[in-house]
C-alpha positions in Angstrom: -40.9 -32.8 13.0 -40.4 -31.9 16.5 -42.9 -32.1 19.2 -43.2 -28.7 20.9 -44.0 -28.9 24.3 -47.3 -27.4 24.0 -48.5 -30.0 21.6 -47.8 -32.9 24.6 -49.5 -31.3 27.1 -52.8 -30.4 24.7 -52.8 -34.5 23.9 -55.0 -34.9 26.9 -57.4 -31.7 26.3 -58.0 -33.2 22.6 -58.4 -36.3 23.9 -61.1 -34.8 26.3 -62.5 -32.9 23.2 -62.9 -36.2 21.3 -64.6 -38.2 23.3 -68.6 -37.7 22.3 -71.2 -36.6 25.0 -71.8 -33.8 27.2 -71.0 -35.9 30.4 -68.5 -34.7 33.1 -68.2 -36.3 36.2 -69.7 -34.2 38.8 -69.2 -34.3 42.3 -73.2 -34.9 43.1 -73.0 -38.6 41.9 -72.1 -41.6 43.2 -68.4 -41.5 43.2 -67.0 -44.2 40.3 -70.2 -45.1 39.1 -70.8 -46.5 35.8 -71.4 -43.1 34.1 -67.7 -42.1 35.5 -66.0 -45.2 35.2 -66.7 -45.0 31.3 -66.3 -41.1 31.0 -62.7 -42.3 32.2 -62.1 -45.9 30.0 -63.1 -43.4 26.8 -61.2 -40.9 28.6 -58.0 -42.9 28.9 -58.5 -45.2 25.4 -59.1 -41.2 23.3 -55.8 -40.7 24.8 -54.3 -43.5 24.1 -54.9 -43.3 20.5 -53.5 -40.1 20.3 -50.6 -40.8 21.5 -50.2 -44.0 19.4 -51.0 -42.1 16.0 -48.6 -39.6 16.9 -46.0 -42.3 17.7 -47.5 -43.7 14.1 -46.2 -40.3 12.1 -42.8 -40.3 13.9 -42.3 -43.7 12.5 -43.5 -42.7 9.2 -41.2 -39.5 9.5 -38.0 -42.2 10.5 -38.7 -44.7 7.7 -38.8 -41.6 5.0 -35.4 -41.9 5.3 -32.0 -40.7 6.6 -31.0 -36.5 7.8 -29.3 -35.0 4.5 -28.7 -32.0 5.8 -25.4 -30.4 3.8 -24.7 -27.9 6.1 -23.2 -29.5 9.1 -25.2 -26.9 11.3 -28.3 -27.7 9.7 -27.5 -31.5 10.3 -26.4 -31.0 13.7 -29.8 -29.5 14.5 -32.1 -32.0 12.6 -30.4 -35.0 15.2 -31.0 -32.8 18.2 -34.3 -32.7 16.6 -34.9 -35.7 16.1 -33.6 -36.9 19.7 -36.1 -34.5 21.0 -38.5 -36.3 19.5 -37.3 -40.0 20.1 -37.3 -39.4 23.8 -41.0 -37.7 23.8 -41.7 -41.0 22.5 -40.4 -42.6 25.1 -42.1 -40.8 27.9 -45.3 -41.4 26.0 -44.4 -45.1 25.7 -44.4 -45.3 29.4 -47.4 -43.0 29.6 -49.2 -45.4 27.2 -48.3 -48.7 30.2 -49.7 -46.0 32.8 -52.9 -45.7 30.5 -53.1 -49.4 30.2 -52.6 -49.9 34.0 -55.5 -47.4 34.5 -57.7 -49.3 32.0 -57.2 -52.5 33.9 -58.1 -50.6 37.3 -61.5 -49.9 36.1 -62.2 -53.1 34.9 -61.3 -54.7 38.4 -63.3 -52.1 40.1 -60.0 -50.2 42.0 -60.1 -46.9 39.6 -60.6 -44.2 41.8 -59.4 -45.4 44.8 -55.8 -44.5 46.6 -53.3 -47.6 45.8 -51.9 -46.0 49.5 -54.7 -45.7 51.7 -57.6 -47.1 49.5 -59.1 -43.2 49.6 -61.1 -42.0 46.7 -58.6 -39.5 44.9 -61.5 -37.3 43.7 -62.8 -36.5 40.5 -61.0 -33.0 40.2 -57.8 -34.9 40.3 -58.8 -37.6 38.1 -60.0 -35.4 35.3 -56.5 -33.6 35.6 -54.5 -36.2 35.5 -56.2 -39.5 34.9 -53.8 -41.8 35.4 -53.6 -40.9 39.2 -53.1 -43.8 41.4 -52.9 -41.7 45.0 -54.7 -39.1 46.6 -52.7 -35.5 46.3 -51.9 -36.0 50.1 -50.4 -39.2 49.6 -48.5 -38.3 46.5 -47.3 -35.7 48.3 -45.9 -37.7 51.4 -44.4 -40.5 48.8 -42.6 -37.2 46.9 -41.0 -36.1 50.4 -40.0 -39.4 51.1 -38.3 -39.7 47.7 -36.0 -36.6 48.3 -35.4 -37.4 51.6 -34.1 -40.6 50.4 -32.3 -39.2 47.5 -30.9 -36.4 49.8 -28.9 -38.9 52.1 
């Protein structure tokens, strides 16, 4: 029922595994050419279906009906389970608007490219973490910002 923490961060890796071909990216190419820009649109839509038939089976799990637990303990446990569960959801709903905002980037052309200072991001981090939308240098600058603001 619950989703263990290890099962969210494989999502990506079997999304990887499930798309068909034995293209990778490599650094030798042209940087976003077609052959990457659709490694990454099957990239992000493989993990956006996982994410959606997970979602699916949690759904399933919810309409199955209500906790009847008769131990109170037992009970107690299944709803901290369950809000486990409920908020993974959540993050992967907003994951899921990330995914969709990537998609849309490589169909205008920008996928790739720092939303900061129009860089490349590089395919390392891209294949990492595919929804990137700034070079690790900018990302890194907006972070400190962040605390710095948070800190006063």
């Amino acid at each position: 029922m619950v989703t263990s923490l290890a099962d969210d961060i494989d999502i990506l890796v079997k999304a990887k595994r499930s798309i068909t071909g034995d293209y990778v990216p490599q650094d030798d190419e042209p940087y976003m050419s077609e052959a990457q820009a659709d490694y990454f649109r099957r990239l992000l839509q493989a993990w956006k279906k996982a994410i959606l038939d997970a979602a699916a089976g949690t759904l399933q799990q919810l309409q199955d009906g209500p906790i009847r637990e008769p131990d109170l303990n037992d009970r107690a446990s299944s709803e901290t389970d369950w809000g486990i569960e409920l908020r993974t959801r959540d993050r992967q709903r907003k994951l899921i608007a990330k995914i969709d905002s990537a998609l849309r980037r490589i169909e205008e052309g920008e996928y790739g490219y720092c939303e900061v200072t129009g860089e490349p991001i590089g395919l390392g981090r891209l294949i990492a973490r595919p929804i990137a939308t700034m070079t690790v240098e900018a990302q890194e600058a907006h972070e400190r910002r962040e605390k710095i603001s948070r800190d006063d």
